[in-house]
C-alpha positions, -999 to +999 in steps of 0.1 A: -145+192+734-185+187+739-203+155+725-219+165+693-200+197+686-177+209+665-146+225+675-155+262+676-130+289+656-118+320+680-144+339+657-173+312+669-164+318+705-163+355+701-193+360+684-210+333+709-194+349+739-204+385+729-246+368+726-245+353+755-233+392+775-261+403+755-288+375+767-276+388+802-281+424+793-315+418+778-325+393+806-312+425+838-342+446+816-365+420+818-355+410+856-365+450+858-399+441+850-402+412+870-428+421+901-437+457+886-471+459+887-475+483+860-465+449+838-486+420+831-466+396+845-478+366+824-463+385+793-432+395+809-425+354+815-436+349+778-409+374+767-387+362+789-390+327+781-392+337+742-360+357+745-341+328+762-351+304+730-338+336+704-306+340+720-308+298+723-312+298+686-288+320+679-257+302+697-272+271+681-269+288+648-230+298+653-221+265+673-242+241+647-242+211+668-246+178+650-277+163+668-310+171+686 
């Protein structure tokens, strides 16, 4: 068990499990953009870093943890 969570349901883990392949795929198209020079790379980080915190959210939302 982790400090401040719940226990998580086989359906919790699942679902979590299949965002977090998803994070990965989105994060290799991103990688993809990393460097290109057709790409402004200070927007690439932003969506980068703004994709991390959805997918964040997102396990947060299915894992509800009880503090900060």
């Amino acid at each position: 068990m982790i400090t401040g969570y719940k226990e998580l349901t086989h359906e919790q883990i699942i679902t979590i499990n299949d965002l977090k392949r998803l994070a990965n795929e989105v994060g290799d198209v991103i990688d993809g953009f990393t460097g290109w020079e057709g790409a402004d790379q200070r927007w690439v980080s932003i969506a980068k870093t703004d994709l991390q915190k959805g997918f964040m959210a997102l396990v947060r939302s299915v894992a509800q943890p009880e503090g900060f």
